[in-house]
DSSP file (Angstrom, degrees, kcal/mol; ACC not computed):
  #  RESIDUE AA STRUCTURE BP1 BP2  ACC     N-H-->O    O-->H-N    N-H-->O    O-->H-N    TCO  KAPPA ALPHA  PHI   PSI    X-CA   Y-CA   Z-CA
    1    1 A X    >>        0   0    0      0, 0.0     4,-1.4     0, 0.0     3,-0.6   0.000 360.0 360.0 360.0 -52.7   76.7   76.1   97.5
    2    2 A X  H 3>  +     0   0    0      1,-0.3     4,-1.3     2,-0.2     5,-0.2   0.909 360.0  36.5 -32.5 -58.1   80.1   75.2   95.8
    3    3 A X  H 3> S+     0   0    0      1,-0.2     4,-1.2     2,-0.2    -1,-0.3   0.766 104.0  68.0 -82.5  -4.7   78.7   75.4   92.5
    4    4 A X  H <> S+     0   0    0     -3,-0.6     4,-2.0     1,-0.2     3,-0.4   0.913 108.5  42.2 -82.9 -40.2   76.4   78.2   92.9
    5    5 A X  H  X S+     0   0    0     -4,-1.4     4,-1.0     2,-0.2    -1,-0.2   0.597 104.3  58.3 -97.1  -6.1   79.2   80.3   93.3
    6    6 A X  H  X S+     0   0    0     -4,-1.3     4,-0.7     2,-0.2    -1,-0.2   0.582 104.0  63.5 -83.1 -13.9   81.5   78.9   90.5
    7    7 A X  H >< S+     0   0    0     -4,-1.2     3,-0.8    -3,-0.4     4,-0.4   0.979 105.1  40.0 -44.6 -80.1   78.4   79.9   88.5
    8    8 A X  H >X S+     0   0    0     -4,-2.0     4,-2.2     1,-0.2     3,-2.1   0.806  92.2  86.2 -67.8 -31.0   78.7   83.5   89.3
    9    9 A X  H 3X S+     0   0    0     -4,-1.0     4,-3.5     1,-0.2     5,-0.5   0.889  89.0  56.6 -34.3 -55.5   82.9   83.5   88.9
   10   10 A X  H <X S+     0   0    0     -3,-0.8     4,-0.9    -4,-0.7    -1,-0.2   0.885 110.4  45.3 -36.2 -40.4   82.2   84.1   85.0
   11   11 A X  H <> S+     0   0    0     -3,-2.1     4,-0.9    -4,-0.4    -1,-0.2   0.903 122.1  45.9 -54.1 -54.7   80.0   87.5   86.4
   12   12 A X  H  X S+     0   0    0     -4,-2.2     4,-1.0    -3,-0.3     5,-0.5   0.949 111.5  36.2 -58.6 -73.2   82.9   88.0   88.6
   13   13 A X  H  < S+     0   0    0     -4,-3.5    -1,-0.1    -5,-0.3    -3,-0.1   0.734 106.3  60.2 -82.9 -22.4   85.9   87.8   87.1
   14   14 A X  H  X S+     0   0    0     -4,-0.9     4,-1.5    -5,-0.5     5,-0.2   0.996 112.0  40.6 -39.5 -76.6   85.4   89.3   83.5
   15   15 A X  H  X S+     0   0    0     -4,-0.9     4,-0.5     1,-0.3    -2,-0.2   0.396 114.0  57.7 -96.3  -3.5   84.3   92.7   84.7
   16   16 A X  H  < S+     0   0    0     -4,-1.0    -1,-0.3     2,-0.2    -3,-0.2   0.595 104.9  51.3 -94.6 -20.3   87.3   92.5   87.7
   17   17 A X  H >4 S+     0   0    0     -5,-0.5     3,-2.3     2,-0.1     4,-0.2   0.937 112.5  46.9 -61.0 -74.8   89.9   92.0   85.1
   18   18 A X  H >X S+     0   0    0     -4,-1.5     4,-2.1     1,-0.3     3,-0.7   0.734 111.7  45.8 -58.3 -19.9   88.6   95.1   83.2
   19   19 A X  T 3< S+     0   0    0     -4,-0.5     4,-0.5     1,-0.2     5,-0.5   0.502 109.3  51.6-101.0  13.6   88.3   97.5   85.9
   20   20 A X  T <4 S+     0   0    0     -3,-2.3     5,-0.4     3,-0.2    -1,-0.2   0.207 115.2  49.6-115.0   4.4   91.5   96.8   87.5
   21   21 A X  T <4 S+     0   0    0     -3,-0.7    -2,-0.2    -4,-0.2    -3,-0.2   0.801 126.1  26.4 -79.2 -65.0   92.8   97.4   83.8
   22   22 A X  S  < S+     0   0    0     -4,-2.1    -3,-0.1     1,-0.1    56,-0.1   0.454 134.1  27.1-102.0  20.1   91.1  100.2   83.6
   23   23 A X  S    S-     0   0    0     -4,-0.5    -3,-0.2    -5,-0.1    -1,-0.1   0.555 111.6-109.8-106.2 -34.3   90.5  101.8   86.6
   24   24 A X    >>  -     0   0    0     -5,-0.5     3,-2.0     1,-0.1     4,-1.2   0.008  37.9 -70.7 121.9 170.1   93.5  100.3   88.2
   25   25 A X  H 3> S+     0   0    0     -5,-0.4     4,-1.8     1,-0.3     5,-0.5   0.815 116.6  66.2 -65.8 -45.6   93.8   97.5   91.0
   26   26 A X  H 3> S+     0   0    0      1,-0.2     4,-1.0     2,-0.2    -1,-0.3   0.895 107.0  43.1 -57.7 -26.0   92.6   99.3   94.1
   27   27 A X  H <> S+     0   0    0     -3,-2.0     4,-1.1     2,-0.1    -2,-0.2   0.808 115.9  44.8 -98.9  -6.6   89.3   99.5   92.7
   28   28 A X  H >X S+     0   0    0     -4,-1.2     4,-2.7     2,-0.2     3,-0.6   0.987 109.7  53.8 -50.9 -68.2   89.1   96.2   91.5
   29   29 A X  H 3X S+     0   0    0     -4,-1.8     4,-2.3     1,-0.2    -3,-0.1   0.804 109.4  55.3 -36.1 -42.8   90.5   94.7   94.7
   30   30 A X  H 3X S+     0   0    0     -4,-1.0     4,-1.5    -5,-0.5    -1,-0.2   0.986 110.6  40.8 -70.3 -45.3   87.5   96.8   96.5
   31   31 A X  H XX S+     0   0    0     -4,-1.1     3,-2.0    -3,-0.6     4,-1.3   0.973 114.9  52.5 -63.9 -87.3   84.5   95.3   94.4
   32   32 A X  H 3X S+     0   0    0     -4,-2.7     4,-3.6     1,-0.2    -1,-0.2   0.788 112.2  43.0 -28.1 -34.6   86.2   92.0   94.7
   33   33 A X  H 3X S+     0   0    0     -4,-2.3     4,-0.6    -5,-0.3    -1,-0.2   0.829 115.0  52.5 -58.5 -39.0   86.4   92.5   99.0
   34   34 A X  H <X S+     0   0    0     -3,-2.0     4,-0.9    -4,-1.5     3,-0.3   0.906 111.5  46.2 -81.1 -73.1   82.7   93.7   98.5
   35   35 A X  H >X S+     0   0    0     -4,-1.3     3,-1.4     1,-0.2     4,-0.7   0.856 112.8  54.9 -30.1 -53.8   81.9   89.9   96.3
   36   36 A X  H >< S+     0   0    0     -4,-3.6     3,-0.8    -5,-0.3     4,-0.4   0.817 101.7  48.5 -57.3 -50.0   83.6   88.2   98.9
   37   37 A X  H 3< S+     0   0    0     -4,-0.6    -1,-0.3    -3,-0.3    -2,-0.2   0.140 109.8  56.8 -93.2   8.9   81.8   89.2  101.8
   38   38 A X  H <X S+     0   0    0     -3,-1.4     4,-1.1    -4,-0.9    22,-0.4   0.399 107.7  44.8-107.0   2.4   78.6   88.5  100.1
   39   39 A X  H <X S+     0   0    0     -3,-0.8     4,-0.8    -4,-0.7    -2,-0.2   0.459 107.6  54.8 -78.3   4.1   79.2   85.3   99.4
   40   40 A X  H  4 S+     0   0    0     -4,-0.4     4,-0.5     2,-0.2    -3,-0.2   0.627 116.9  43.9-105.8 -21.9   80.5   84.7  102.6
   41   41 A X  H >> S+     0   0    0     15,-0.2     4,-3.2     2,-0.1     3,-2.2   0.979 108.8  52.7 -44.8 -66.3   77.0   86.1  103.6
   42   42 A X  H 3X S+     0   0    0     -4,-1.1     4,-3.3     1,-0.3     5,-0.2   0.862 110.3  46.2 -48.7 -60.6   75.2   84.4  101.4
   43   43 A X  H 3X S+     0   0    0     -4,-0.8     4,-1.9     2,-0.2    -1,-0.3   0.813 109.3  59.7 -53.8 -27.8   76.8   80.8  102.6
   44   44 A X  H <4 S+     0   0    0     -3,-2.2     4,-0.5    -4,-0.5    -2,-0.2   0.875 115.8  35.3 -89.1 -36.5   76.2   81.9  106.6
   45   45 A X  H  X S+     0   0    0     -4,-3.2     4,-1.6     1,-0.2     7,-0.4   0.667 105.3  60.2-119.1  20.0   72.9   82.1  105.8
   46   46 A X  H  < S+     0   0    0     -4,-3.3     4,-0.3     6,-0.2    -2,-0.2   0.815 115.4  48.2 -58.1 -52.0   72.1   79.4  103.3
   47   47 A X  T  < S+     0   0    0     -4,-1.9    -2,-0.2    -5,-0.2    -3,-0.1   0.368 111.4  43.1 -82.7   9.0   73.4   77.4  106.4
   48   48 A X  T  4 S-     0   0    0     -4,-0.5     2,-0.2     1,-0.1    -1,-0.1   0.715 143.1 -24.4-100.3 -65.4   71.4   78.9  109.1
   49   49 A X    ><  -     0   0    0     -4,-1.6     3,-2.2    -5,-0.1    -2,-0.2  -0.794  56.4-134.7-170.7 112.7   67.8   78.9  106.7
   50   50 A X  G >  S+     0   0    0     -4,-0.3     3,-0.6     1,-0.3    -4,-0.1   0.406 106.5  59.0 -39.7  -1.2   68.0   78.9  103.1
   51   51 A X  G >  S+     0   0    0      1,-0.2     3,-0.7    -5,-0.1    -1,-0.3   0.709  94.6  67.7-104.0 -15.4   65.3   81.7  102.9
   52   52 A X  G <  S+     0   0    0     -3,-2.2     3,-0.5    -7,-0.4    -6,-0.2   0.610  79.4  84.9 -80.0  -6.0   67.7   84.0  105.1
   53   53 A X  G <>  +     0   0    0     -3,-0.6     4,-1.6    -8,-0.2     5,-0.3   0.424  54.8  99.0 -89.3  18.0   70.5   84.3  102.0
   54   54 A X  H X> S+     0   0    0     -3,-0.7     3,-2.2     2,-0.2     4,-1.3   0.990  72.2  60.4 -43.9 -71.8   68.8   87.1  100.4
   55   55 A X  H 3> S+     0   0    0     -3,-0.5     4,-4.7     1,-0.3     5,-0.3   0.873 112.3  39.7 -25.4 -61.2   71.4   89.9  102.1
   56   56 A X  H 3> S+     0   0    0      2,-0.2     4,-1.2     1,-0.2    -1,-0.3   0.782 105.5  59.9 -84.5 -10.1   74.4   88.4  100.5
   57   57 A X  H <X>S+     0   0    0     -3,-2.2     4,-1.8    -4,-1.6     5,-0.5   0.849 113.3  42.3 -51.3 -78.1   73.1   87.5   97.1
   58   58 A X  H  X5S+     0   0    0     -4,-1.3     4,-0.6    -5,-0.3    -2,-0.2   0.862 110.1  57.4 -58.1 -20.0   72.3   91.4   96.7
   59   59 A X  H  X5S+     0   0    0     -4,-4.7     4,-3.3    -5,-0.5     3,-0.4   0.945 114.7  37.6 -47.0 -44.2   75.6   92.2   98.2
   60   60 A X  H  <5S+     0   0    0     -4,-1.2     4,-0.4   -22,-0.4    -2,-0.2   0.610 111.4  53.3 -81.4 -10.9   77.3   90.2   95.6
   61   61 A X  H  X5S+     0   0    0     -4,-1.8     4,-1.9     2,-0.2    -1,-0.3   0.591 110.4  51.1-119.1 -44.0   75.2   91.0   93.0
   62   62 A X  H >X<S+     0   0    0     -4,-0.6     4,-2.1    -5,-0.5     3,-0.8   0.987 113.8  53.1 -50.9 -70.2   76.0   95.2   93.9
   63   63 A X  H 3X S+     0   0    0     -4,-3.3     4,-2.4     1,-0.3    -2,-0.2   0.594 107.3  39.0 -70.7 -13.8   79.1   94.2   93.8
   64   64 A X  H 3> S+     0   0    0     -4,-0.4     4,-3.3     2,-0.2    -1,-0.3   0.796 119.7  51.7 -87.1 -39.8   79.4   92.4   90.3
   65   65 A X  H <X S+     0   0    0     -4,-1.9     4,-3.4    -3,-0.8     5,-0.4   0.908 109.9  51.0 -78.0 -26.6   77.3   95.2   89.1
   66   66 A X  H  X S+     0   0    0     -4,-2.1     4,-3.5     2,-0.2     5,-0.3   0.998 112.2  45.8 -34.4 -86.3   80.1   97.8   90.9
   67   67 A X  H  X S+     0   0    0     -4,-2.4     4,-3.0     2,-0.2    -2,-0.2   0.922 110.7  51.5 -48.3 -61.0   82.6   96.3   89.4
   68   68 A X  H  X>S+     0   0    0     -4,-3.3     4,-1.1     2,-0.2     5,-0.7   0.997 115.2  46.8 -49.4 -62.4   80.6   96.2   85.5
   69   69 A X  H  X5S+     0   0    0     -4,-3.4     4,-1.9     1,-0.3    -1,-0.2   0.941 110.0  50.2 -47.6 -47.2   79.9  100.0   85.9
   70   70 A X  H  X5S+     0   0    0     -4,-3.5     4,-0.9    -5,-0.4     5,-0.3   0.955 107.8  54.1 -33.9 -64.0   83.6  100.5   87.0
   71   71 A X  H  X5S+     0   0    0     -4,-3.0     4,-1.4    -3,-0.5    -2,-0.2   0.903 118.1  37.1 -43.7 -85.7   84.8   98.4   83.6
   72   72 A X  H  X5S+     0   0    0     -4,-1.1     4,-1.1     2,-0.2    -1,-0.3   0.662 114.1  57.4 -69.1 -11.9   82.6  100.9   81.3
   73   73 A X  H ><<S+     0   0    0     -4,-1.9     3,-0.8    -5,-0.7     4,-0.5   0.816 115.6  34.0 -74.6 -89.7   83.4  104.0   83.5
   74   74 A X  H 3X S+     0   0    0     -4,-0.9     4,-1.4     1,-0.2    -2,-0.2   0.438 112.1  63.1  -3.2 -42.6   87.0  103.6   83.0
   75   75 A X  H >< S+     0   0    0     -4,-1.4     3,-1.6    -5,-0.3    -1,-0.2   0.995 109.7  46.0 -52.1 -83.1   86.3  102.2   79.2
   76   76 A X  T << S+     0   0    0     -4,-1.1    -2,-0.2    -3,-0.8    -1,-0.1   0.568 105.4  56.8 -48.7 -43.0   84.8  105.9   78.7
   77   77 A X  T 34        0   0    0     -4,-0.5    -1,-0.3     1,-0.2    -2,-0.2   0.895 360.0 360.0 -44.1 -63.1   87.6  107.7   80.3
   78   78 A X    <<        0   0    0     -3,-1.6    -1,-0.2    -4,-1.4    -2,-0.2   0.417 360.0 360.0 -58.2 360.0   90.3  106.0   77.8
């Protein structure tokens, strides 16, 4: 579980830099809020029955992708 999600930070944290550079920190901060609370899905139901952590992979996975579109929206703007 630990590592599964230090895996994704690289996903994570790139594209949350840049869009809270260039979209500015409240919409970073929201895509991060979004990440969080699908890995905190993800974890509840890895530990109930691994076949149940679908929901919060594809939350987090929205959200990384959230966050990338953000990056290049904002990129485009400038």
């Amino acid at each position: 579980m630990q590592a599964n999600t230090l895996e994704q930070l690289p996903l994570v944290l790139a594209p949350l830099w840049l869009c809270a550079y260039y979209l500015g920190d409240t919409w970073a901060a929201a895509g991060a809020l979004l990440w969080c609370l699908g890995r905190i899905l993800y974890a509840l139901g890895y530990y109930r029955d691994p076949s149940k952590r679908e929901a919060g992979f594809i939350i987090g996975m929205l959200a990384c992708g959230a966050l990338v579109a953000g990056s290049v929206f904002g990129l485009l703007l400038q």
